[in-house]
LOKETOR-171489 format. One record per residue (C-alpha): y, x, z; chain; residue in three letters; residue number from 1. Coordinates in steps of 0.25 Angstrom, whole numbers, plus 5000, padded with zeros to 4 digits. Example, Ala and Ser with C-alpha at 12.3 -4.5 7.8 and 13.67 -1.06 7.14 Angstrom:
// residues 2
NODE north east   up chain resn resi
NODE  4982 5049 5031     A  ALA    1
NODE  4996 5055 5029     A  SER    2
END
This chain:
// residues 104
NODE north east   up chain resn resi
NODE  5012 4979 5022     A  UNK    1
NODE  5002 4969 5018     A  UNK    2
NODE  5014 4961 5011     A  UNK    3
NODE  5018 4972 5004     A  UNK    4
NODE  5004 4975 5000     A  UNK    5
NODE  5001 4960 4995     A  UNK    6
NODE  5016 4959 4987     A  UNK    7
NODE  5010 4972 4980     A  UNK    8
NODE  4997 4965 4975     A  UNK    9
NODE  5007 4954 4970     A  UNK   10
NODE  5001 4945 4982     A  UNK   11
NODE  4990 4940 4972     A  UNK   12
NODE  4980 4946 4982     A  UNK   13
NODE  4976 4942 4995     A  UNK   14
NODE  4976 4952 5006     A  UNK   15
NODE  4974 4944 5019     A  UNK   16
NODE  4982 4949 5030     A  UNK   17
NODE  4976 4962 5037     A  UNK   18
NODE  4974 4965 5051     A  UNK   19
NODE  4972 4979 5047     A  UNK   20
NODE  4977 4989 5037     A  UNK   21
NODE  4961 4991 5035     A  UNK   22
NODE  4959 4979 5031     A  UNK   23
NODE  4973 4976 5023     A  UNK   24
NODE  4965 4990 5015     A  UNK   25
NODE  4953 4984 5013     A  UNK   26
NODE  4960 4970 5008     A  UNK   27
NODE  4969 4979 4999     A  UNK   28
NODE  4958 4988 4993     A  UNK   29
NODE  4952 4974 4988     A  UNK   30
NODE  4963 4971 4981     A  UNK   31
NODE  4966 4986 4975     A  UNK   32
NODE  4952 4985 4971     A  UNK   33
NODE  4953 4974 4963     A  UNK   34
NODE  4965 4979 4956     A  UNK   35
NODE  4957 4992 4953     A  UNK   36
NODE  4947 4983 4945     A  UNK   37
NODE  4957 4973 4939     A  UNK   38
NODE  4972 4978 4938     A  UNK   39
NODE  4972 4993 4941     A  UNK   40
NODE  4988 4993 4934     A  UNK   41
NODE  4994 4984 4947     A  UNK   42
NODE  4985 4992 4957     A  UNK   43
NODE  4994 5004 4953     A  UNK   44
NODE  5005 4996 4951     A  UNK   45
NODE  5003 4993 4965     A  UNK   46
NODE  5001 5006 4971     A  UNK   47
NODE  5014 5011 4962     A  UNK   48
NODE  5023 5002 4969     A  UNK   49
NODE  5016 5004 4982     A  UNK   50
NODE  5019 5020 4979     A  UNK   51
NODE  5005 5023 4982     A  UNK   52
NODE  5004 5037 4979     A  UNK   53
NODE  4996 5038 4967     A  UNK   54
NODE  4990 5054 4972     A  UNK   55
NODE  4985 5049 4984     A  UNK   56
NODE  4978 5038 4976     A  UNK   57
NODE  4972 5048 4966     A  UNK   58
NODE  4967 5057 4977     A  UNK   59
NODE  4962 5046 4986     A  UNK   60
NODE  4956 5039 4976     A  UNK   61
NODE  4949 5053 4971     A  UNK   62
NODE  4944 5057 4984     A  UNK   63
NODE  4939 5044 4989     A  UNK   64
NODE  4931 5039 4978     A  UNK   65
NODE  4923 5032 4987     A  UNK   66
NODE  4931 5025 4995     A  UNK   67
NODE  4936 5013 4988     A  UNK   68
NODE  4947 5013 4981     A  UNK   69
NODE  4954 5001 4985     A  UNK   70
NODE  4953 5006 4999     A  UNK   71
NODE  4961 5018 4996     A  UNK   72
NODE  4973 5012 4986     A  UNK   73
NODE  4974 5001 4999     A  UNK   74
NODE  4974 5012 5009     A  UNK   75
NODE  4986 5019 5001     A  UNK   76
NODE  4994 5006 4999     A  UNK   77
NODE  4993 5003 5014     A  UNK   78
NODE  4998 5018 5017     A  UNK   79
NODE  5008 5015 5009     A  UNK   80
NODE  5012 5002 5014     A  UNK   81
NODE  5011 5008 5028     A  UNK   82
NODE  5020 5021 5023     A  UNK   83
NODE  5030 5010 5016     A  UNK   84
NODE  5031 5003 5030     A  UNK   85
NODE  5033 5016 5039     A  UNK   86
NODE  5044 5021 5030     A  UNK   87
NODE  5051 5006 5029     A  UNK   88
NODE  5050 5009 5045     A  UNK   89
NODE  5056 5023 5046     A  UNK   90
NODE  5066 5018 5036     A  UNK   91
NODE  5071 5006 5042     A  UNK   92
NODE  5071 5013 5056     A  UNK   93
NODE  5079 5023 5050     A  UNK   94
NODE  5089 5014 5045     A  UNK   95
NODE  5092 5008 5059     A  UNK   96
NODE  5094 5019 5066     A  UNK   97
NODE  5107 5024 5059     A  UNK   98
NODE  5119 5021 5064     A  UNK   99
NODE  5128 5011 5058     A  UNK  100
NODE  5138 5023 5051     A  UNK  101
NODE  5126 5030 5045     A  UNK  102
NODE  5120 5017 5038     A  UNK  103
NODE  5125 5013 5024     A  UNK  104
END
């Protein structure tokens, strides 16, 4: 996930490795922080590819406006991620359990 994450940000950034998905959100909430300020366009250029919904941003965003928003755009991305992984799973374990007439 944290590859996946890195390959994102164009791996100009340095997100050391995490022992924790709190603190791989702290880390990334620096970085989205930053392109808030400096490069808003590949921030949601980002969070398009990622397929962040944009809704849950919007209303996340409105109803926390005290919480930093860094922490809330990395939060989303690592559901993301973590949804991306989990579907990747069911897919692939899907696909093995066919029998060999029913595969392509």
């Amino acid at each position: 996930m944290q590859t996946n994450l890195e390959k994102l940000f164009d791996v100009n950034i340095n997100i050391p490795k995490q022992n924790s998905i709190d603190e791989l959100i702290q880390n990334l909430s620096v970085e989205i922080n930053e392109l808030i300020n400096t490069n808003f366009e590949k921030l949601i250029s980002i969070l398009y590819r990622m397929d962040v919904s944009e809704q849950k941003i919007k209303h996340l965003l409105a109803y926390n406006n005290r919480t930093n928003a860094g922490v809330i755009i990395a939060t989303l991305m690592v559901e993301r991620e973590l949804q991306k992984i989990k579907s990747r799973a069911e897919f692939a374990k899907k696909s093995n359990d066919l029998n060999e007439d029913e595969k392509w």
